[in-house]
C-alpha positions as CSV (number, residue, x, y, z in Angstrom):
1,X,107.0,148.1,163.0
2,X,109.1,150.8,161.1
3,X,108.0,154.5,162.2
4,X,106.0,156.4,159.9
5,X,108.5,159.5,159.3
6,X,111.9,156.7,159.4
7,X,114.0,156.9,156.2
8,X,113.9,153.5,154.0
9,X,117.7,153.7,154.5
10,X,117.4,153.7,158.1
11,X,114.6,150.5,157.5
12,X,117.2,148.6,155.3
13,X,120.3,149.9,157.3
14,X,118.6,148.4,160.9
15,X,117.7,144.8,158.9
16,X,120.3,144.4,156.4
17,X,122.3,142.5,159.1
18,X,120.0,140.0,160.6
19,X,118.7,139.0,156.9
20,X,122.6,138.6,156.0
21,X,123.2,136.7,158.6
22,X,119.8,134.0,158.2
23,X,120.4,133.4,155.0
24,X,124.2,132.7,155.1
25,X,123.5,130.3,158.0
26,X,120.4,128.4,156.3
27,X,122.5,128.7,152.8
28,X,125.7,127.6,154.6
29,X,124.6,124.9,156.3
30,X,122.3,123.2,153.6
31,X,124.8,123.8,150.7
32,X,128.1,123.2,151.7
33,X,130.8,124.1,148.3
34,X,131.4,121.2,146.6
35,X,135.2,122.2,146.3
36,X,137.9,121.6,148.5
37,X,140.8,123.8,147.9
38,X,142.7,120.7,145.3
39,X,139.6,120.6,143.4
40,X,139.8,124.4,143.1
41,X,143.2,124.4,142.2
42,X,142.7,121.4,139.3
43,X,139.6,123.2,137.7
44,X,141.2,126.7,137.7
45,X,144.3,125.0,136.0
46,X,142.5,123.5,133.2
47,X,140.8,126.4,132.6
48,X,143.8,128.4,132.1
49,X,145.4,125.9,130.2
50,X,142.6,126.0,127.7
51,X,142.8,130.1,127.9
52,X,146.4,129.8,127.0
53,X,145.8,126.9,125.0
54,X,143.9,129.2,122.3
55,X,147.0,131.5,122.1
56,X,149.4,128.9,121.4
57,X,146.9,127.6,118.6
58,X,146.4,131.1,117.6
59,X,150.2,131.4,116.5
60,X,151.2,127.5,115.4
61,X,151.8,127.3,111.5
62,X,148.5,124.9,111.5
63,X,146.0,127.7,112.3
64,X,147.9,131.1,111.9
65,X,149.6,129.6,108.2
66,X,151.7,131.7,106.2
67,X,151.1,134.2,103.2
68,X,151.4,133.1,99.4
69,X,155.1,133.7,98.2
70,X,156.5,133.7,95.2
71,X,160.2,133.4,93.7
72,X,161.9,135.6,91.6
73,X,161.7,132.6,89.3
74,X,157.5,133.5,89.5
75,X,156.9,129.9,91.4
76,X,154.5,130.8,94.1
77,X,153.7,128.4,97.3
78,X,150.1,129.1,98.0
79,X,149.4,130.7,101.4
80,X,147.8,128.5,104.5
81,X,146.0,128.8,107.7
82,X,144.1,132.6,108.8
83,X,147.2,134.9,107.2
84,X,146.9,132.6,103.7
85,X,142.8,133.0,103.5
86,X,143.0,136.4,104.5
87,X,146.4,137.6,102.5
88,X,147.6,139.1,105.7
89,X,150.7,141.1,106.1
90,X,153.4,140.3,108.9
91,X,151.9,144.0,110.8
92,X,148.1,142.5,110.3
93,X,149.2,139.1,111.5
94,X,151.1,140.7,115.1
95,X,147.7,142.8,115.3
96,X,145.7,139.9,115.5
97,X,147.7,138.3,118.3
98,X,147.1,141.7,120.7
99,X,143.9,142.2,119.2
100,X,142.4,140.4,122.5
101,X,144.3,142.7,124.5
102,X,141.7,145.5,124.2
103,X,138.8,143.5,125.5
104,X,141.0,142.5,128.2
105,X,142.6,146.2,128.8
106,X,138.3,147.3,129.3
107,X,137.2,144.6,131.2
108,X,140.0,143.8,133.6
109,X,139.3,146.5,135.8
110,X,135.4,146.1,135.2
111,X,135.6,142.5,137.0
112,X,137.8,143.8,139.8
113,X,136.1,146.8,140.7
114,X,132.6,144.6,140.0
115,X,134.3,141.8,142.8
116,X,133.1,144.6,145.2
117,X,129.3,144.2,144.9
118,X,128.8,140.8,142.7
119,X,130.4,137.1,143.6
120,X,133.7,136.6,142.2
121,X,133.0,133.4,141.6
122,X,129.9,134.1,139.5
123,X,131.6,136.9,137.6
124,X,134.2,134.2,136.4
125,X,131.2,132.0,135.5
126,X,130.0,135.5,133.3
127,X,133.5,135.6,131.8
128,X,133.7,132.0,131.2
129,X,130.6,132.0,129.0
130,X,131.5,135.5,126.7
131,X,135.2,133.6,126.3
132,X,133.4,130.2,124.7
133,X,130.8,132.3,122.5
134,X,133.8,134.6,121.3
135,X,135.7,131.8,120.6
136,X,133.1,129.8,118.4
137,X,132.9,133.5,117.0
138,X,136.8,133.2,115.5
139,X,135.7,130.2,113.7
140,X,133.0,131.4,111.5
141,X,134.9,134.8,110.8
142,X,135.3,136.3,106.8
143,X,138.1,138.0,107.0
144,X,140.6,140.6,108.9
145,X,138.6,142.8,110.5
146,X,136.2,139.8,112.3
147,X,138.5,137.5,113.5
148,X,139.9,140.6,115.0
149,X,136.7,142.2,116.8
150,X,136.4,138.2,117.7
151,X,139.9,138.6,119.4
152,X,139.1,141.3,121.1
153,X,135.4,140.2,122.8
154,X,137.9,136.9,123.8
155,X,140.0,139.2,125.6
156,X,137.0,140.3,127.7
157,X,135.9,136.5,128.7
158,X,139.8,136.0,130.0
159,X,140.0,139.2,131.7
160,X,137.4,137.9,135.2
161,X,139.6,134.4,135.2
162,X,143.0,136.1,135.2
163,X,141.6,139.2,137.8
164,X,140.1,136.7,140.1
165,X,141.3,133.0,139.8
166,X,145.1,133.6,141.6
167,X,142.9,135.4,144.3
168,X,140.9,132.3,145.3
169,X,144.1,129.8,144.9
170,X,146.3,132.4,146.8
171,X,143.2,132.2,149.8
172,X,143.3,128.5,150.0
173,X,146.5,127.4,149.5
174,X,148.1,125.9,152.9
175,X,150.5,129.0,153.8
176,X,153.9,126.7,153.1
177,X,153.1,126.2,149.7
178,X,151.5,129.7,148.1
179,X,154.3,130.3,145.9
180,X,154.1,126.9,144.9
181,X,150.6,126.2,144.4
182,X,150.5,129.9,142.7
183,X,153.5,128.6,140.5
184,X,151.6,125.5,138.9
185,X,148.6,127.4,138.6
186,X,151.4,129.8,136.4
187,X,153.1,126.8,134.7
188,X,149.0,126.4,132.6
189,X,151.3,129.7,130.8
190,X,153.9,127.6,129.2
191,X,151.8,123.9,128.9
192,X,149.2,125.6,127.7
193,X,151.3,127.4,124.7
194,X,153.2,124.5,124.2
195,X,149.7,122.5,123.6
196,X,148.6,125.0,121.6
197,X,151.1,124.5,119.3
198,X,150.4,121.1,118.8
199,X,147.0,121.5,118.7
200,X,146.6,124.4,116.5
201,X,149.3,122.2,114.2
202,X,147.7,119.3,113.8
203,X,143.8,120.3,113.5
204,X,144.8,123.1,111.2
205,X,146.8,120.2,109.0
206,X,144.1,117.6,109.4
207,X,140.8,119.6,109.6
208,X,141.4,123.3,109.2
209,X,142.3,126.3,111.1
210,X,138.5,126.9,112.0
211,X,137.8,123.3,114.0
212,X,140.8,124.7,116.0
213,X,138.7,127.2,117.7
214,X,135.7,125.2,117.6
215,X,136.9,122.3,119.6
216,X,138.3,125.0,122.4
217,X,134.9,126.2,122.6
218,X,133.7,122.9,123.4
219,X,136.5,122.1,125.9
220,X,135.6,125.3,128.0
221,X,131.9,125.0,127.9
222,X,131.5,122.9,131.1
223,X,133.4,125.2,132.9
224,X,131.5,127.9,132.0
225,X,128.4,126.0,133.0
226,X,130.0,125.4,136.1
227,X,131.0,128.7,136.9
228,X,126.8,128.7,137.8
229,X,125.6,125.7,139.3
230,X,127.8,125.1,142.0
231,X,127.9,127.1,145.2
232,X,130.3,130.4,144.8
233,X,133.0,130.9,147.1
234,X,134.0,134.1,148.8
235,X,137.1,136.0,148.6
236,X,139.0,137.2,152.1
237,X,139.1,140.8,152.3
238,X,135.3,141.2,150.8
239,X,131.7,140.8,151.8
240,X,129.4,138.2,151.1
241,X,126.5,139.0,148.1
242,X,123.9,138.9,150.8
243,X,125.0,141.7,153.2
244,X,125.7,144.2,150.6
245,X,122.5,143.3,148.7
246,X,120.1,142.5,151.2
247,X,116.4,143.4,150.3
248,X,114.2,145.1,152.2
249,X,111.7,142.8,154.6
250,X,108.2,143.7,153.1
251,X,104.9,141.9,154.8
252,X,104.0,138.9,152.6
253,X,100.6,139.4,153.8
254,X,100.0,142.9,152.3
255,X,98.1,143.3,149.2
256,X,100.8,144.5,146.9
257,X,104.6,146.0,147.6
258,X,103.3,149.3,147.4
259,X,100.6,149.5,149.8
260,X,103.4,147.7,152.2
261,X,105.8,150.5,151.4
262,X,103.1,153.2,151.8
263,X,101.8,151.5,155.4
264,X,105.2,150.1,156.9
265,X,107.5,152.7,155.4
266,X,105.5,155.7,155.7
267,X,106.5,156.7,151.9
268,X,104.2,156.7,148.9
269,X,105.4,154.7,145.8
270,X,106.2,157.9,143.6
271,X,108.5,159.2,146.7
272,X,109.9,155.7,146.9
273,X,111.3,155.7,143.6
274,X,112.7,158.8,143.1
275,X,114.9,157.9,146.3
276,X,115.8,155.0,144.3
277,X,117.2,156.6,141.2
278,X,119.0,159.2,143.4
279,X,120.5,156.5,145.8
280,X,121.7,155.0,142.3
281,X,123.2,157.7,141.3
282,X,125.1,158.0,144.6
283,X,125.9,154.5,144.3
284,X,127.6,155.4,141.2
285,X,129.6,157.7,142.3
286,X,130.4,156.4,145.3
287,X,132.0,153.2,142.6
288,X,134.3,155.6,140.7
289,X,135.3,157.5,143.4
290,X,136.4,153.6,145.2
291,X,137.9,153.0,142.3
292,X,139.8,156.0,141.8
293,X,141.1,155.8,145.5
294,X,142.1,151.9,144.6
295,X,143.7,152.9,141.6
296,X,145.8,155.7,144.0
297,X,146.9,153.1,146.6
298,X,148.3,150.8,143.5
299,X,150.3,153.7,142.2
300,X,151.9,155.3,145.1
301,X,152.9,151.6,146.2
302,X,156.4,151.4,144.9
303,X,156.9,147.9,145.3
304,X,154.1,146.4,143.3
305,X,155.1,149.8,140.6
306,X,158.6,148.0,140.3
307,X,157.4,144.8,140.3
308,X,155.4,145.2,137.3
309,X,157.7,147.4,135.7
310,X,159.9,144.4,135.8
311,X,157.0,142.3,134.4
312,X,156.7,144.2,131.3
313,X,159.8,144.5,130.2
314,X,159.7,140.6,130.7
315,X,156.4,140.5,128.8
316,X,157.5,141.9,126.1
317,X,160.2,139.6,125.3
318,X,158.1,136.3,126.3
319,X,155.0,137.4,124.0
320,X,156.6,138.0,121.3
321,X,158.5,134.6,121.3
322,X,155.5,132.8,121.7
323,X,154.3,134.6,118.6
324,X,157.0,134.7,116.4
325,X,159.0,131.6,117.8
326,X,158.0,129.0,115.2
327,X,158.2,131.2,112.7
328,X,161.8,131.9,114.1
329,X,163.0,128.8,114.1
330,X,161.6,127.7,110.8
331,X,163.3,130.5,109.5
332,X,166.9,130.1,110.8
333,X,167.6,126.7,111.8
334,X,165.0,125.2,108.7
335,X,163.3,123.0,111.2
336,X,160.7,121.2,110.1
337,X,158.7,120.5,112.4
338,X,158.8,123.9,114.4
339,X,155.5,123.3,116.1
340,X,156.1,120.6,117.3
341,X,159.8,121.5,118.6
342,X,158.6,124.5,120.2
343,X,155.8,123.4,121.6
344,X,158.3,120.8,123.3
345,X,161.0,122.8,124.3
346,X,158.2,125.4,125.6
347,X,156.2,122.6,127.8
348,X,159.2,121.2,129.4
349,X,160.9,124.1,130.2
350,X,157.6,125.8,131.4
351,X,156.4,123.1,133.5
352,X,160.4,122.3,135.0
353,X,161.3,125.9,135.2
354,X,157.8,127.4,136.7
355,X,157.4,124.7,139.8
356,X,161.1,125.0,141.0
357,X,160.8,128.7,141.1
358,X,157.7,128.2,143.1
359,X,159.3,125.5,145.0
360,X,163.0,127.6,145.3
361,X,161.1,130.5,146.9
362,X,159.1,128.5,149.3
363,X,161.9,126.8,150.6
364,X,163.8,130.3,150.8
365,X,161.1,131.6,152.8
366,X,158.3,133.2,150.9
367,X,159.0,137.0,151.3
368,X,158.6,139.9,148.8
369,X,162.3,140.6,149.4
370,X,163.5,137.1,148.5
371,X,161.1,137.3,146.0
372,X,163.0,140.0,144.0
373,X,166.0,138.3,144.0
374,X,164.8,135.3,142.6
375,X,163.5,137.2,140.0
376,X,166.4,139.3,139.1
377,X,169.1,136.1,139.1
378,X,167.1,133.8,137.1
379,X,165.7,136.4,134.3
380,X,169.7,137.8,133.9
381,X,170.8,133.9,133.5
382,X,167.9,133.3,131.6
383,X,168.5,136.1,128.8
384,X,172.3,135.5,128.6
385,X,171.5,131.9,127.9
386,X,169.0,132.4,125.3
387,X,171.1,135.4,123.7
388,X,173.8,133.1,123.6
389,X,171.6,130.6,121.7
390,X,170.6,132.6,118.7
391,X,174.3,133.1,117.7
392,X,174.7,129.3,117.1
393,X,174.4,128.5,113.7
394,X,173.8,124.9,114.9
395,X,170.3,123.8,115.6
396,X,171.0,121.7,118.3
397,X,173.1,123.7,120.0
398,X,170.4,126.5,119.9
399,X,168.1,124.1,121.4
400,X,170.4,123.3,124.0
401,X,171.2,127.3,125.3
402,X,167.6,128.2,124.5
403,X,166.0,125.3,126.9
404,X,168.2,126.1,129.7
405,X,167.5,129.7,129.2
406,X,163.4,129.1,129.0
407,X,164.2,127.3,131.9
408,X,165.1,130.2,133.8
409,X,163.1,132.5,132.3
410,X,159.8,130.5,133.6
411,X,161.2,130.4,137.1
412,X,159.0,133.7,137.7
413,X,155.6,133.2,137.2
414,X,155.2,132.4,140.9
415,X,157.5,134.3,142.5
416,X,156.2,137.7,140.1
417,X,152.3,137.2,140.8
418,X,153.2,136.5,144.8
419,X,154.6,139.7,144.8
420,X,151.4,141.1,143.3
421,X,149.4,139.5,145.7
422,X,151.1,140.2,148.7
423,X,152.2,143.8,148.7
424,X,148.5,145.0,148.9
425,X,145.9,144.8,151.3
426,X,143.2,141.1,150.3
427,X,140.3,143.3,149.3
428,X,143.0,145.3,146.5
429,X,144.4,142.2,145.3
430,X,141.5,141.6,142.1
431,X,142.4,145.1,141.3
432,X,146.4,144.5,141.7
433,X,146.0,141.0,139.3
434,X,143.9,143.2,136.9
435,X,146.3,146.5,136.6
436,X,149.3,143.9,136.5
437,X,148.0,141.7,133.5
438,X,146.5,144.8,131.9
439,X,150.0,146.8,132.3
440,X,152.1,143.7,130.9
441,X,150.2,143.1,127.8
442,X,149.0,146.4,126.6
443,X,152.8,147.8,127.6
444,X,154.5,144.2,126.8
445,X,152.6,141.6,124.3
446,X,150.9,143.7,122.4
447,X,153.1,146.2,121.1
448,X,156.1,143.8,120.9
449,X,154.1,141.3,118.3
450,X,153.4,144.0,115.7
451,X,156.6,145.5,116.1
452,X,159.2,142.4,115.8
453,X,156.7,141.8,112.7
454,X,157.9,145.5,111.6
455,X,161.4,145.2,112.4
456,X,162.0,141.6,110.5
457,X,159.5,143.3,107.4
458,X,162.5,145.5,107.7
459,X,165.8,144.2,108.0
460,X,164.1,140.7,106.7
461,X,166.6,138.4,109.0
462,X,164.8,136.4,111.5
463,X,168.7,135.7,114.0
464,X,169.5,139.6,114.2
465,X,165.5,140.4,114.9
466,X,165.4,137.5,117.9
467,X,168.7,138.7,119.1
468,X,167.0,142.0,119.6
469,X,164.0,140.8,120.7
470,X,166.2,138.8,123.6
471,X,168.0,142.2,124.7
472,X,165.0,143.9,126.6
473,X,165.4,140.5,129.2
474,X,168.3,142.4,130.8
475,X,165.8,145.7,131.6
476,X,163.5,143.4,133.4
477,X,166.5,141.8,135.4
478,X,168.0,145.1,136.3
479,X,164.4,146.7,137.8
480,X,163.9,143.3,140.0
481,X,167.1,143.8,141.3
482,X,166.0,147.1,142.1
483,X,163.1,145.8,144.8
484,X,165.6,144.0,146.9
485,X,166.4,147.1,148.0
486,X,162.8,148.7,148.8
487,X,161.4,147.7,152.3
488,X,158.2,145.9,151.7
489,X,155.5,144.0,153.8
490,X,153.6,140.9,153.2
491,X,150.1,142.3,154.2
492,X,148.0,139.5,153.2
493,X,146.5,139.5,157.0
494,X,145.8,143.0,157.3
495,X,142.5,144.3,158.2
496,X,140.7,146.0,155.7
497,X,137.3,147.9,155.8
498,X,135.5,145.3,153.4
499,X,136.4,142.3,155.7
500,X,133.7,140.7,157.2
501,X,133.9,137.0,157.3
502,X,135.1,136.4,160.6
503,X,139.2,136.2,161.4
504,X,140.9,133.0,160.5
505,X,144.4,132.0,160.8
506,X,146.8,132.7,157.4
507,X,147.1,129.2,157.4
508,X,144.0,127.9,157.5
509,X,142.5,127.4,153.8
510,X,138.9,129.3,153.4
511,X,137.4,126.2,152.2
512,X,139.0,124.6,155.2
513,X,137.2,127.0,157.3
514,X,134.2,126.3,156.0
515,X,133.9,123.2,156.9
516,X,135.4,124.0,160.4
517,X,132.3,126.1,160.2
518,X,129.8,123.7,159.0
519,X,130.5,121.3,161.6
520,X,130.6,123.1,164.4
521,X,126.4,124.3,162.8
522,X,125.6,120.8,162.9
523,X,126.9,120.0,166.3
524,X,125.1,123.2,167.9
C-alpha cells in the first residue's frame, strides 16, 4: 500500500521495474519472434529493393518520359511519361527526383530520436504504411505540384526503414560477416535502381506511367502489414517499450481509476492531472534537450564528420547518374534501349561491386581504419575509370570503362555505412544512419539532379555535362583518404546509459540470444 503523502512518481518509479520485468518474461516466453536473423536480413532486403525500386522507375524513360520537341523544320514528337503530361522543364523534372528528400530531411531524425521511447520495429511498420499510401498517392496526381507533395510524403515513409533497418541487421549479423551482410543489404541500392529501370520501362510502355506506382504500392503492402503483426524486436543499446512505458498498478477491484488514485495515491483526480500535463511538458524538454546533446556527440566526432563528408561528395555524383544516366546515354551514344542497358550495367556492377567490398573488408579485418582505405582506393579507380569512359566516342567502349568504374564505385556501400555504425556508441547509431542519409541527399542527390538539369539546359551537351558531373568523385576519394589518418574506435560494445538488456557477447546475434533465452525459461 502506497503512503498517503508519496509522490505518483515515486509510486511508478518503485513498480515500473517489477511490471517490466513480468511482462517481458510472460511476453517472451509465450511469443517467441518469428525471425531468425536470415529471415530479417531477406525481408529488410526486399523492402529496400522495392524503396529503391520506385526511384529507378521514377527516372526510366517509361514513367519519367520526355517533353514535346519540335524541329526547326516545325515537326514535333509529342512528349511521354510524367514530364510529357505535365510539359515539364529539365529544372521541374530534377525537382521532382529530390522532391522526396524533404519528407525524408523532417522525418529522419523524428524516427531516430522517436527509437528512444517507441519500438523500432513498430515505427518501421508506421513508415512502411505512409510509404505505400504516398505511393498510390503519385499515381492519381494532376499535375506538377501533386506528384511533388506526393514525393515528398514518400520521403517520410523511407525515412524510419533507412534510420533503423541497418541497425537491426548490423545487431544480428554473426560478427565475421557485418560488413558483409551490411553490404548486400546495400547492394538492394544498385538492383533496386537497375529494376526500376526496367520496370518503370516496360509498365510505362505497356500500361502507363501511373500502374508503375500502383503495382509498387501493392508489392510493399504486406510488408507494411507486417511491420504490425509480428512480434517487434529490440535494438542493443535501448530499452524495451515496457520499462519506459510501464503504467501505473491501479486495484482492479476499485470502483473507478479515480477513487483508486484518490485512496491508493493519496492525490485527488484534478491534482492528478495537472501533474500529468506538467510531467509532459518536462518530458518534452527533456526530448530536445537528448536530442540536442545527440546531435553534439555526432558533430564533434570527427571520424563519422569525415566519413560523411566523403559520402556526399560521393552522393552527389551517384544521384545524379541514376537520374540523368539514361537520358545520358540516349543522348551521346544513341542507344536505344537505354533502360534497359543501364538498368543492366547498373545491376551487375551493383550487385558484383557492393558484396566484394563487403567481402574485401571482412577478410581485411573489419576496422574503421581499413575501412577508409577501402574507400578512398576504390572511389579514386572508380572515377578515373568512368571519366575515362565518357571521352570514348564508342559505345562499347564507354560501356566497357563505365562497368568497371561502377564496379568500383559500388564497392562502398558497406564499408561507408560500417563506418557509420561503428564510430558511435549502439543507442546513437539510428541517429548516425539518419544525419548520414539526411546529409548525403539534401547536400548530394538533391541539389546535384536539378543542377546537371541546369547545366546541360545550358551548355546543351550531355558528354561535357557527365564529364563534369564525374569530377566531384575525386573530392570524395581525397576526404576518405583523409580518415586513415584519424585514430578511431570500433565502439559497438560500449556501455551506454539506455542499455538494459542484459550483456551479450559481440558475436552472439540478438535473435540468437533470444532463443538462448527462451530455452533456458522453459528448462527453469
Amino acid at each position: 500500500m502506497a503512503k498517503k503523502d508519496e509522490p505518483v512518481e515515486r509510486l511508478e518509479e518503485r513498480n515500473t521495474p517489477v511490471m517490466a520485468d513480468m511482462a517481458s518474461s510472460v511476453n517472451g516466453a509465450s511469443n517467441p519472434s518469428w525471425f531468425t536473423p536470415l529471415r530479417l536480413l531477406i525481408i529488410f532486403c526486399v523492402i529496400h529493393l522495392i524503396n529503391y525500386m520506385d526511384r529507378g522507375a521514377m527516372a526510366s524513360n517509361g514513367v519519367n518520359g520526355h517533353r514535346t520537341t519540335c524541329t526547326t523544320d516545325g515537326t514535333c514528337t509529342s512528349g511521354s511519361g510524367i514530364q510529357g503530361q505535365f510539359n515539364l522543364s529539365n529544372f521541374e523534372d530534377g525537382v521532382l527526383s529530390s522532391a522526396f528528400m524533404v519528407g525524408l530531411l523532417v522525418a529522419c531524425p523524428i524516427f531516430a530520436s522517436l527509437a528512444k521511447r517507441a519500438n523500432p520495429f513498430r515505427l518501421i511498420g508506421v513508415g512502411l504504411s505512409v510509404w505505400t499510401l504516398a505511393v498510390v498517392g503519385c499515381g492519381f496526381s494532376f499535375n506538377f505540384w501533386s506528384i511533388a507533395v506526393c514525393r515528398m510524403i514518400v520521403g517520410v515513409g523511407e525515412a524510419s526503414f533507412i534510420s533503423l533497418a541497418a541497425p537491426f541487421i548490423d545487431d544480428n549479423a554473426p560478427v565475421e560477416k557485418k560488413t558483409g551482410w551490411l553490404g548486400i543489404f546495400y547492394m538492394c541500392i544498385p538492383t533496386g535502381y537497375a529494376i526500376g529501370y526496367l520496370y518503370g520501362g516496360f509498365v510505362g510502355q505497356h500500361l502507363g506511367w501511373r500502374y508503375a506506382f500502383w503495382g509498387e504500392a501493392i508489392l510493399m503492402v504486406s510488408f507494411a502489414v507486417l511491420g504490425f503483426v509480428i512480434k517487434p524486436l529490440q535494438l542493443k543499446g535501448f530499452a524495451p517499450q515496457e520499462t519506459t512505458n510501464a503504467p501505473i498498478p491501479v486495484d482492479t477491484t476499485a470502483s473507478s481509476v479515480k477513487d483508486d488514485l484518490k485512496t491508493k495515491v493519496g492525490v485527488s483526480p484534478k491534482d492528478f492531472q495537472e501533474k500529468s500535463a506538467e510531467n509532459s511538458s518536462i518530458s518534452v524538454l527533456s526530448e530536445v534537450l537528448r536530442f540536442v546533446k545527440d546531435m553534439k556527440a555526432l558533430l564533434v566526432n570527427k571520424v563519422f564528420v569525415v566519413n560523411v563528408l566523403g559520402y556526399v561528395a560521393y552522393n552527389f555524383v551517384i544521384g545524379a547518374y541514376s537520374y540523368w544516366g539514361p537520358k545520358a546515354g540516349y543522348s551521346i551514344y544513341q542507344m536505344k534501349n537505354a533502360d534497359m542497358i543501364f538498368g543492366g550495367v547498373t545491376v551487375v556492377s551493383g550487385i558484383f561491386g557492393t558484396l566484394a567490398g563487403g567481402y574485401i573488408l571482412d577478410r581485411m579485418s573489419n576496422t574503421i581504419s581499413n575501412a577508409f582505405k577501402l574507400l578512398s582506393a576504390a572511389v579514386f579507380l572508380g572515377a578515373a575509370f568512368c571519366f575515362g569512359s565518357f571521352c570514348f566516342k564508342s559505345m562499347y567502349g564507354f560501356l566497357v570503362l563505365f562497368s568497371i568504374g561502377e564496379l568500383l564505385v559500388f564497392a562502398i556501400q558497406g564499408p561507408v555505412n560500417f563506418v557509420c555504425l561503428h564510430c558511435v556508441t549502439p543507442s546513437l547509431r539510428p541517429l548516425s544512419m539518419a544525419i548520414s542519409t539526411v546529409s548525403i541527399h539534401i547536400f548530394g542527390d538533391v541539389p546535384s539532379s536539378p543542377l546537371v538539369g541546369i547545366l546541360q539546359d545550358h551548355i546543351n551537351d550531355w558528354r561535357k555535362t557527365s564529364l563534369i558531373l564525374t569530377a566531384f568523385l575525386f573530392p570524395a576519394a581525397i576526404i576518405w583518404f583523409i580518415g586513415i589518418f584519424l585514430h578511431s574506435v570500433d565502439r559497438f560494445d560500449e556501455d551506454n546509459e539506455q542499455q538494459v538488456t542484459p550483456n551479450r557477447s559481440s558475436a552472439e546475434p540478438s535473435l540468437e540470444a533470444e532463443k538462448v533465452q527462451q530455452t533456458n525459461k522453459a528448462s527453469a
